[in-house]
C-alpha positions as CSV (number, residue, x, y, z in Angstrom):
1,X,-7.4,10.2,-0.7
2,X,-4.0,11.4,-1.1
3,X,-1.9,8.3,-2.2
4,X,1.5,10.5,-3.1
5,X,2.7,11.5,0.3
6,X,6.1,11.0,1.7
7,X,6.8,8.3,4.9
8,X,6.5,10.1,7.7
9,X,9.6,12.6,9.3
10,X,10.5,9.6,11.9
11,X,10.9,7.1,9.7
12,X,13.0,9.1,6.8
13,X,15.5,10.3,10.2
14,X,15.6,6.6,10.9
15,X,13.9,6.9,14.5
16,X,10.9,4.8,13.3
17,X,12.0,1.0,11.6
18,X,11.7,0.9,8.5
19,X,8.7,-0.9,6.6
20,X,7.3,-4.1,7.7
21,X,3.6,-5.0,7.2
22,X,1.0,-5.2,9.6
23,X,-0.8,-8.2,10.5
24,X,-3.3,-8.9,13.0
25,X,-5.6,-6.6,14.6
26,X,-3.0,-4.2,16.5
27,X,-4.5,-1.7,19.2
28,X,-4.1,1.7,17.1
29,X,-6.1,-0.3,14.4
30,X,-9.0,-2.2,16.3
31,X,-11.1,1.7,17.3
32,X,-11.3,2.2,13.2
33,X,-12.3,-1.9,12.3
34,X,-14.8,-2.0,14.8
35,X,-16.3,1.7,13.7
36,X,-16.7,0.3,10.4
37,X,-17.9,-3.4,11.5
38,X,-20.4,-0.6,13.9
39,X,-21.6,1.2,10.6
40,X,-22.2,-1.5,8.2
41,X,-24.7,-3.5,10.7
42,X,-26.4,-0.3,12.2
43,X,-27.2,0.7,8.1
44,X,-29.0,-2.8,7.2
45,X,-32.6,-3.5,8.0
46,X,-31.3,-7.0,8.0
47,X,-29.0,-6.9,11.6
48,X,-30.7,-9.2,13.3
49,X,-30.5,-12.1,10.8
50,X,-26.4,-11.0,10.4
51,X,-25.9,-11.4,14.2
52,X,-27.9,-14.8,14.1
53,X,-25.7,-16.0,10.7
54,X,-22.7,-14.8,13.1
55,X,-23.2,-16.9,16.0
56,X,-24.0,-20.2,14.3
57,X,-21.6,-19.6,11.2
58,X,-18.6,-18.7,13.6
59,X,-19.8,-20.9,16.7
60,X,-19.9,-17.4,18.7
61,X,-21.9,-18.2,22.4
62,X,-23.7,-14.6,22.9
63,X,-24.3,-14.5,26.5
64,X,-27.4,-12.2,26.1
65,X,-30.2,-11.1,23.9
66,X,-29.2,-8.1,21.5
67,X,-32.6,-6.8,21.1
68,X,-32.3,-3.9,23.4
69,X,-29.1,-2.6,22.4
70,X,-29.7,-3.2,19.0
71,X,-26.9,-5.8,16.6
72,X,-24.0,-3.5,15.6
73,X,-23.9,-1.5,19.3
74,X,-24.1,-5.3,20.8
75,X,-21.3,-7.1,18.6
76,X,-19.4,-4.7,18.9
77,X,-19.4,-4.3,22.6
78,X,-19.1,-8.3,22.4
79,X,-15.9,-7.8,20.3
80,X,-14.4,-5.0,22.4
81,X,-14.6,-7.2,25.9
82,X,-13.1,-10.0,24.1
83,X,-10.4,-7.9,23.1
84,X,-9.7,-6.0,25.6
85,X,-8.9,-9.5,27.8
86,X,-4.9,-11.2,27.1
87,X,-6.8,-14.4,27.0
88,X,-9.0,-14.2,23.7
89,X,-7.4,-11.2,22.2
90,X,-5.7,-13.4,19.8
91,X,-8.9,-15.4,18.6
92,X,-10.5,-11.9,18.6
93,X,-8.3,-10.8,16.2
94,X,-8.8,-13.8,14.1
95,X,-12.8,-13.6,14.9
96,X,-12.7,-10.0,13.9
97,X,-10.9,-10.3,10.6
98,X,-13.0,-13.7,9.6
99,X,-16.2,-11.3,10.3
100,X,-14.7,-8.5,7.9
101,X,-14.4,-11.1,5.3
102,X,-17.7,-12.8,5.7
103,X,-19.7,-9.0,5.9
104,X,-18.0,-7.9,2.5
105,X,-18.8,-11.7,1.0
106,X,-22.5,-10.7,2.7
107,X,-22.7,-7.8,0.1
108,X,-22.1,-5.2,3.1
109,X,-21.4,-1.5,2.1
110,X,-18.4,0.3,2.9
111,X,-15.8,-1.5,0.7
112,X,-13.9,1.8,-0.3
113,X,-13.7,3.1,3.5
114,X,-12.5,-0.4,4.4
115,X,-9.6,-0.5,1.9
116,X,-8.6,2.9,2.7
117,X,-8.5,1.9,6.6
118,X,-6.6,-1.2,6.0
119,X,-4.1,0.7,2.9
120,X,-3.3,3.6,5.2
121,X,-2.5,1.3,8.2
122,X,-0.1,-0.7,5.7
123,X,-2.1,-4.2,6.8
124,X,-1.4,-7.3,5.1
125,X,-4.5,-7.4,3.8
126,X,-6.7,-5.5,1.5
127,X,-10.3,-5.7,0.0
128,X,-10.4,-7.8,-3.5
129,X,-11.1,-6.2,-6.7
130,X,-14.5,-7.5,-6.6
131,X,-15.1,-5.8,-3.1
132,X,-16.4,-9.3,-2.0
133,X,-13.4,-10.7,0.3
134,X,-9.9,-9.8,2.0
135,X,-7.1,-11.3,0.6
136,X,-3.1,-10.8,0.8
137,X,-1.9,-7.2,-0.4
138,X,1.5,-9.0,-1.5
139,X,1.2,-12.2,-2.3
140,X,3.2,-14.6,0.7
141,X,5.9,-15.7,-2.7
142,X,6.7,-12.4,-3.5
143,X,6.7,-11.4,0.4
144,X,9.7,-14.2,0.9
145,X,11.4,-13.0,-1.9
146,X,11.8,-9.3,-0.8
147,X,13.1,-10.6,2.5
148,X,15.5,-12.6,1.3
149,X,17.1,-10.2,-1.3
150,X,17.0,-7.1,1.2
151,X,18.7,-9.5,4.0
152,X,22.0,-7.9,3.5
153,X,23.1,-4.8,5.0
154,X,23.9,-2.5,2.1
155,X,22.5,0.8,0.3
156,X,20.9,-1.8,-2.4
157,X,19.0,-3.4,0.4
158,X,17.7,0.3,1.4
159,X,16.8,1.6,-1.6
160,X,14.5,-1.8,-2.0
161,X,13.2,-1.0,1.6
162,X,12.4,2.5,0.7
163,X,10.6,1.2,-2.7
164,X,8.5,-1.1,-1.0
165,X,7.5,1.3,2.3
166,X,6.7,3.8,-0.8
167,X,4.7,0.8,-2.7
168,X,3.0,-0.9,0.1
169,X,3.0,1.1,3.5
170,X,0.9,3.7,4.9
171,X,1.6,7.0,2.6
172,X,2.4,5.4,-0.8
173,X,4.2,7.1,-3.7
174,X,4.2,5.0,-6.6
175,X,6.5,7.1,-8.6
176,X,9.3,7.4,-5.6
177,X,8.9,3.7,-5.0
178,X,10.0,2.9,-8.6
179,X,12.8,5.4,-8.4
180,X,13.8,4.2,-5.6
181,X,13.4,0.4,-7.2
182,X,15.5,1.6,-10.6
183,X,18.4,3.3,-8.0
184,X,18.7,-0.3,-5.8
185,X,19.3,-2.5,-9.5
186,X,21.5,0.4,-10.6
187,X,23.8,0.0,-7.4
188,X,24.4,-3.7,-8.2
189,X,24.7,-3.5,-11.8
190,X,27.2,-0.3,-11.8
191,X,30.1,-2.7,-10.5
192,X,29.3,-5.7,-13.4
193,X,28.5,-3.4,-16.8
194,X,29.9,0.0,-16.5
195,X,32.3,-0.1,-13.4
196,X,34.0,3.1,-14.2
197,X,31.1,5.3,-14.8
198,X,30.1,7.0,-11.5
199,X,27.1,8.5,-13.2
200,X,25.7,5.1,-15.2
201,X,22.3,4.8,-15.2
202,X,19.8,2.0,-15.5
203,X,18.8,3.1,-19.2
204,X,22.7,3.2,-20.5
205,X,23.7,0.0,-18.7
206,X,21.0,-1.4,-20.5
207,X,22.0,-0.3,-23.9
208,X,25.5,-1.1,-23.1
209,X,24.2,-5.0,-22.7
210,X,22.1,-5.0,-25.8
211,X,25.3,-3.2,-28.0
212,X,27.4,-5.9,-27.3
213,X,26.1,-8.9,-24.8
214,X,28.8,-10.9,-25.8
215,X,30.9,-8.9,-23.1
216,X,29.1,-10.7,-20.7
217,X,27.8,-14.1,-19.7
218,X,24.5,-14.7,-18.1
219,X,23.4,-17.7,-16.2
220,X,20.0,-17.2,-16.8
221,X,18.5,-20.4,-19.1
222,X,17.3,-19.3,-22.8
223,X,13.6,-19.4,-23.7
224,X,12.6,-21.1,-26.5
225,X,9.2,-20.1,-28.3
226,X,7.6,-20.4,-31.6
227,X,7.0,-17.4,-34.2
228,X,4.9,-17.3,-37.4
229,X,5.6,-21.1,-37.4
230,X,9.4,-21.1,-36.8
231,X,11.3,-22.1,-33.5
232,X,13.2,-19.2,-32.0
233,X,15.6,-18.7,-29.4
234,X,15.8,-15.9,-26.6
235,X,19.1,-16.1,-24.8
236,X,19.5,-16.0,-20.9
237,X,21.5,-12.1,-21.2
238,X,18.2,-11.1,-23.7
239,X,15.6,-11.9,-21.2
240,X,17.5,-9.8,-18.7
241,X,17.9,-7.2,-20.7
242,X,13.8,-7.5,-20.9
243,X,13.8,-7.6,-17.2
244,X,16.1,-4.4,-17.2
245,X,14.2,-2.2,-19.8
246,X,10.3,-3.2,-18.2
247,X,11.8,-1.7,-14.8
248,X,14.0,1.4,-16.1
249,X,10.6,2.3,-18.6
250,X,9.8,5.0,-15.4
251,X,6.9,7.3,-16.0
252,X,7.9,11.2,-15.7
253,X,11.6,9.9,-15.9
254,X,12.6,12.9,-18.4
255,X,10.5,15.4,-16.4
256,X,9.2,17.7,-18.8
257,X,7.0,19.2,-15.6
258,X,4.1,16.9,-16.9
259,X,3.1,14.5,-14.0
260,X,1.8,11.0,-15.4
261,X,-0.2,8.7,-13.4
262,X,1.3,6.1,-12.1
263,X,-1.3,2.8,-12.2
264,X,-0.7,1.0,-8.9
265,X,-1.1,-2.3,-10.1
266,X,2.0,-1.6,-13.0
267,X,4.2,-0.1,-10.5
268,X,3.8,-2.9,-8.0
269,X,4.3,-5.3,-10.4
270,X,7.7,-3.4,-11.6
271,X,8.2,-4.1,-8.0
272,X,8.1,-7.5,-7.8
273,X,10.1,-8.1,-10.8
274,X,12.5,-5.4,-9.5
275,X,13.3,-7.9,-6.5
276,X,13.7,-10.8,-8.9
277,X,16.5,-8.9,-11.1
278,X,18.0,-7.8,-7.7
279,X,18.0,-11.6,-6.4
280,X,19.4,-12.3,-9.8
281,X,22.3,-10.3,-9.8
282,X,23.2,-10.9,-6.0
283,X,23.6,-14.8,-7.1
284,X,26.1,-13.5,-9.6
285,X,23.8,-14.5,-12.9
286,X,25.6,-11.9,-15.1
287,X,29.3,-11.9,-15.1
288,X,31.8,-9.9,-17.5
289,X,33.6,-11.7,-19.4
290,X,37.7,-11.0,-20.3
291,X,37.7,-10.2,-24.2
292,X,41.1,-11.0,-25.7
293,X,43.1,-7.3,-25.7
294,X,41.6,-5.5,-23.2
């Protein structure tokens, strides 16, 4: 699977909205869950016991004997009907996703194809590390937290959108999306640390902190810790200069035409903290302060 492609045309010429996660079982989504659910059953010798766990486990009332169609062609034409009627298509969609998650805990095959059905269709969900459950893609904390810092309508906001659609929709670039996380702090922190340099970049505002942090203050509290026995001190405008150096440390980011890969789970979490700093700076947490002559 290609995971290094582009968002679609629409979506780049702004005739598509821009990301937002799936949830549910939507209609373009349902033919490809229940092929899978179809596959999974049909492949066991077991089907019969699965449909019997199904009905008691999830309280489902069958209205027929399966025997002559055979489990997966009969739940899934049970699932379909349900679906297909505005009545129970929402605890269908709840059904169908609680049977996803009970099939995988079940020790089903077909965790890979699963994943890549649910990553390409940018779902909420994904399938665990351990292959045995679905559980949140972002976690609902650091969901709330994007939302609120891309609320206002600016190019900082954007370029978080674009990182995120890049990190977490359906044709991820890891590489872009941290670009594109690196250019939405730098549009924020331009104006505070190197206002009359057009061309500043993460890595130089960065340096300029750490030459001479007394230029600024920093509302961020210090962190105390303990080293070889001794009691030391990291102030507030050190641990954002942490924060700033972890997200501006960008694979490939002095080309070279070598092309590193980028480990999702890294690059997501350079995401997340990416949001905080952004949060951080729109509350005003680093402020320049007037030195006496200048």
């Amino acid at each position: 699977m290609d995971g290094n492609r582009r968002p679609p045309l629409s979506v780049r010429r702004g005739q598509q909205p821009e990301f937002t996660q799936v949830t549910g079982v939507p209609k373009f989504l349902w033919p490809y869950l229940r092929t899978w659910i179809f596959q999974v059953i049909k492949n066991r010798s077991d089907g019969a016991k699965i449909m019997y766990d199904i009905g008691l486990r999830f309280r489902v009332e069958f209205e027929r004997n399966f025997s002559s169609m055979g489990p997966a062609q009969f739940l899934v034409q049970f699932l379909d009907n349900s679906y297909c009627q505005d009545a129970t298509r929402w605890n269908t969609e709840i059904l169908i996703l609680d049977l996803i998650d009970w099939l995988l805990d079940y020790g089903c095959d077909g965790k890979e194809m699963l994943e890549e059905i649910l990553c390409h269709a940018g779902h909420e969900l994904r399938v665990s590390p351990e292959g045995d459950r679905l559980v949140e893609r972002i976690d609902p904390v650091n969901w709330n937290s994007y939302e609120e810092v891309v609320r206002p309508k600016d190019s900082a906001s954007r370029l978080m959108q674009d990182a995120w659609a890049l990190a977490f929709g359906r044709d991820p670039n890891l590489l872009e999306a941290w670009n594109n996380a690196i250019k939405s702090i730098e549009t924020l922190l331009k104006p505070v640390v190197l206002p009359d340099d057009e061309k500043a970049t993460i890595g130089k505002m960065t340096k300029a902190l750490r030459d001479k942090p007394e230029k600024w203050a920093c509302f961020l509290p210090d962190r105390e810790y303990s080293f070889e026995g001794k009691k030391m001190v990291k102030v507030g405008v050190e641990v954002f200069i942490d924060a700033l150096s972890l997200i501006g440390y960008q694979p490939n980011r002095h080309g070279g035409g070598i092309v590193e890969e980028v480990d999702e789970t890294a690059a997501r979490g350079v995401l997340f903290l990416a949001v905080t700093v952004l949060g951080w700076l729109r509350e005003g947490v680093l402020v320049p302060v007037e030195m006496d002559g200048e």
